[in-house]
N, C-alpha and C positions, 0 to 999 in steps of 0.2 A: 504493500500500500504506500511506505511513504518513499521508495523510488517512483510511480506515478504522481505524486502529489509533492513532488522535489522540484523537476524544472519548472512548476509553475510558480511556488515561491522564489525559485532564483530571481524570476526576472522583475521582481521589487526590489526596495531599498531595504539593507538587512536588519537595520533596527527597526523599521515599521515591520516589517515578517515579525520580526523577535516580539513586538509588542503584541501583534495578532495572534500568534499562536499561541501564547502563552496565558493571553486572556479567555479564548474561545476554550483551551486545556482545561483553566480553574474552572470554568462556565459546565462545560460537560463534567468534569468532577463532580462539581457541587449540587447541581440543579436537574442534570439530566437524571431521568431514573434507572437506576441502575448503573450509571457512568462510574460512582468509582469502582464497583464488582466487575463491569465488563475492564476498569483498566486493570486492574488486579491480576484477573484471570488471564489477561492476552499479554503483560509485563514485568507483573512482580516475581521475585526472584525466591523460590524456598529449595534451596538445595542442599542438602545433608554435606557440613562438611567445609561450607563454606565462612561459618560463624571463625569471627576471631576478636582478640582484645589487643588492644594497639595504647599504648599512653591511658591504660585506667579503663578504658571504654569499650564498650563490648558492640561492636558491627554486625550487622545479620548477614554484609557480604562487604568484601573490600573495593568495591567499585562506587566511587563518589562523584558529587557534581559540582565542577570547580567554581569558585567567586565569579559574578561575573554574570552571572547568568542570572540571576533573582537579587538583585541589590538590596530589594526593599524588604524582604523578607516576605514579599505577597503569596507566594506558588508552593511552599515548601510542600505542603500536603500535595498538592497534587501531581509533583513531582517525586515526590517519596514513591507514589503507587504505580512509576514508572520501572521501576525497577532497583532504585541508586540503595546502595548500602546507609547512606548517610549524603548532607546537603551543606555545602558551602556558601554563607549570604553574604552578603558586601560585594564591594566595601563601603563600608557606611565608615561617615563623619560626624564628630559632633554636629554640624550645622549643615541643612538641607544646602543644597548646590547644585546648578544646572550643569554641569559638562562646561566641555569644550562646543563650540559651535559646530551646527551641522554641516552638511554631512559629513559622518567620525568614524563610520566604519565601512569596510571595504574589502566584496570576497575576491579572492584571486584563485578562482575553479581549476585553474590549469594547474594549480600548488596544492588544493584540496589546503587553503590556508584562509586566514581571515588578517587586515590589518586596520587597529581602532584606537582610536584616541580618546577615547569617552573621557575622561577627566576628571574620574570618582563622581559621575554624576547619580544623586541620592534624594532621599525625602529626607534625611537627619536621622540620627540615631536613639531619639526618643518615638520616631515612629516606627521605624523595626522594635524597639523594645517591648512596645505596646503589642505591636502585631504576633509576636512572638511569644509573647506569656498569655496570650491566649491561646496558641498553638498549643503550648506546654501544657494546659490546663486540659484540652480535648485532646494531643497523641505525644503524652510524654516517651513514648520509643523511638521518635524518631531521634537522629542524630543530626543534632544541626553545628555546625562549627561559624564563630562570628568573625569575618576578612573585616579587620579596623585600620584606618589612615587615617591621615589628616587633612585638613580645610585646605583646598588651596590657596589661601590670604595668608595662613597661619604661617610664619618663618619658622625655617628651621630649628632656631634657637626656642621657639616656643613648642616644638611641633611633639614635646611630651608631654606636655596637659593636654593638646588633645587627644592622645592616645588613651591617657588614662582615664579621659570622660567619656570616652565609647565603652571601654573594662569595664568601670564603674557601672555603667547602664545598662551594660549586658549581660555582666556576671550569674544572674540567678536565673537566664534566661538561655544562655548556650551553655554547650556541651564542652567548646574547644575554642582557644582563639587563636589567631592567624596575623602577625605584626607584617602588613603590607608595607614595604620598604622598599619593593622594586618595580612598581609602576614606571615606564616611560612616560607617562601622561601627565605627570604634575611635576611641573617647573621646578627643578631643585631636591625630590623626593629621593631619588637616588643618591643623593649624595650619604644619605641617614645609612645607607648601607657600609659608610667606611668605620675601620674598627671601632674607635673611640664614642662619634656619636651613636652610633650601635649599642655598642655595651654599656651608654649611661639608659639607654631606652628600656632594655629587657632587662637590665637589673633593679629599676625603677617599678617597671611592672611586675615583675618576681616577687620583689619586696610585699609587693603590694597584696600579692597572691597566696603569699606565705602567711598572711595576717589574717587570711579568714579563716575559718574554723573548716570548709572544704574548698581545696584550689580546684583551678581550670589548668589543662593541659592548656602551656604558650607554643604557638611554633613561630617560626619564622619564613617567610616565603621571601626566595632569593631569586635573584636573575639569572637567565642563561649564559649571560654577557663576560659574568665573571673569571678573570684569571686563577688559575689554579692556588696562585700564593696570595689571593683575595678569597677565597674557598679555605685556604687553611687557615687564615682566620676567622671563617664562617663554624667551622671545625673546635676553634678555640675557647672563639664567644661562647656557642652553646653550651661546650662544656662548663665553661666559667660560669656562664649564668645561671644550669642548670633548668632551662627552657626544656619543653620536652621533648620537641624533635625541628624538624625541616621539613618545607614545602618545594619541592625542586622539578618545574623551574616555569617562573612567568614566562610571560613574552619578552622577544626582544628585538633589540634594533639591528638585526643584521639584514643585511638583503640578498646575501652571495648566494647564486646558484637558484635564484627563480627561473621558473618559465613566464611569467605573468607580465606582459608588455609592461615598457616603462613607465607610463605614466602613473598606473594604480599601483606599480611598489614603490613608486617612491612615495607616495604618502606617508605621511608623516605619522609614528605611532608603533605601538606594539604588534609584532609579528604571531601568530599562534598558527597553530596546526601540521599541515603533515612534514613542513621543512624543519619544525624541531622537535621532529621526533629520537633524531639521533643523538643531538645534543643533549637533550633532556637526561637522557638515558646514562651517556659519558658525566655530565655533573652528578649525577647519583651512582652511581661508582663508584667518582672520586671519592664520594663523600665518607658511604659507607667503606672503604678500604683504606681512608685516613684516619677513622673515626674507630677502625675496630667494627665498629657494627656498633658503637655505644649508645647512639637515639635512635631513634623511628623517622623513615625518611616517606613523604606520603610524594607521590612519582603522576607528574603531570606535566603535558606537553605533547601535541602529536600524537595522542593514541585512537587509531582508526580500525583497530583488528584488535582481535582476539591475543595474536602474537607479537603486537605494541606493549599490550598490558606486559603478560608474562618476558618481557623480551626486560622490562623497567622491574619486574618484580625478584627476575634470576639476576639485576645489577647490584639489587639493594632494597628498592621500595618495599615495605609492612601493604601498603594502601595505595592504588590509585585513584586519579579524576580524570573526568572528562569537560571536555567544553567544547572545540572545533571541530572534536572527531561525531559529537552526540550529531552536532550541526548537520555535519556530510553526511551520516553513515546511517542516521535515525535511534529512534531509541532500542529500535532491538539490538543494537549492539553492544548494551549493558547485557542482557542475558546470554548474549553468546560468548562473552568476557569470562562471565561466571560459570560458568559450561565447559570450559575450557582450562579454566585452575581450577576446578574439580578434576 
């Protein structure tokens, strides 16, 4: 069904598709009868064998649905019943924020790739919060992990209060959180990736985690961009901080070895899908074989197959996500992910 009903969304703009589909999904979830039994029945995933515990938390299967894709925290339910082991929302900001100006995103089909500048564009993080303790209240199983960044106004020098007002507000509401620090999209964000302001960020938020009577797993999600003796300090910090694991690897700004005429790769923005599949793969490696195997490495980037996932999980990853490959490939390619590491 959705290789029939693929080229016709290609040929719109893919954040209007992304708006549509996602609204028409909760719509049939919610309202149609029997919509979520029939999604259940034709997606979700019960396979003997596939359950595991990663950082504290128990998954019904290790296939997740990366940030990115539900900012606001609207769809989790009805995305949950698509199959995904557990759901990535953000990234949210303390303070609602429209993006970057349109148009931000852009497929490049000949790459089976996306490239998008969205710009942490959010409703604020008192409206996930709200939305989301309601979720908790009606399907406390799912797994939800909260992607938190900063305002894009906020400088650098300030840019740990707003870390710590997203923590703060989500805490009794997610499962896991996710310190987004390698965004291309916001002016200056990367830079939070070098050691020193790094490690005042996550030992700031540790501290903070350590004081309540139950912590959240921290990760961190890093860039594919990264040199290897920038990765051994990624290696360092965590240990230092004792964060729970890694998220490896955003998007990035490389362009070598497209096929995608020039003018739509060079736009400007984060790269995903199937050109960094390979990359993804080698930073998580690195990581886990510099690291001992010491944290939990959750493995995203280019995975379009079955043998994407396992190819990230024989490197290192405990967990993968999707996002570019759900796009191309449809959602049945979470259960044949899980079909496959059984």
């Amino acid at each position: 069904m959705y290789r029939l009903i693929k080229p016709i969304f290609f040929k719109f703009d893919p954040e209007n598709v992304h708006h549509f589909v996602v609204k028409r999904l909760k719509w049939f979830h919610d309202y149609f009868p029997l919509g979520k039994t029939i999604l259940r029945s034709s997606f979700d995933v019960h396979i003997k064998g596939l359950e595991r515990e990663v950082f504290g938390i128990k998954f019904k299967n290790p296939v997740g649905l990366a940030a990115g894709f539900d900012k606001n925290g609207e769809y989790v339910e009805s995305l949950s019943n698509l199959g995904f082991g557990f759901i990535e929302v953000g990234t949210v900001t303390p303070l609602p924020q429209p993006g970057n100006d349109k148009p931000r995103m852009f497929r490049l089909q000949d790459d089976k790739a996306i490239i998008n500048r969205m710009g942490f564009n959010n409703k604020g993080v008192d409206v996930m919060a709200e939305r989301l303790r309601l979720l908790k209240e009606k399907e406390p199983q799912i797994v939800v992990g909260g992607n938190i960044g900063k305002n894009k106004n906020t400088p650098n020098e300030d840019a740990v209060s707003d870390y710590i007002k997203c923590f703060d507000r989500l805490f009794d509401v997610v499962d896991y959180f996710v310190v987004n620090v390698s965004s291309p999209n916001t002016p200056g964000l990367r830079a939070l990736q070098e050691k020193e302001p790094l490690k005042e960020l996550l030992n700031t938020l540790q501290q903070r985690n350590l004081k309540n009577d139950i912590s959240r797993p921290i990760l961190l999600k890093i860039a594919p961009d990264l040199t290897n003796e920038q990765l051994d300090d990624i290696v360092e910090i965590v240990q230092e901080t004792g964060i729970a694991g890694v998220i490896a690897t955003n998007t990035t700004i490389d362009r070598n070895g497209l096929y995608t005429e020039e003018k739509v790769k060079s736009e400007m923005g984060g790269l995903s899908g199937k050109p960094l599949t390979q990359r993804s793969t080698e930073v998580i490696r690195y990581l886990a074989e510099k690291s001992g195997k010491s944290f939990p490495i959750i493995g995203v980037g280019g995975i379009h197959s079955p043998q994407d996932a396992k190819d990230k999980m024989d490197a290192g990853a405990s967990l993968v996500q999707l996002y570019t490959g759900f796009i191309y490939e449809g959602p049945g390619l979470i259960k044949q992910i899980c079909k496959e590491l059984v």
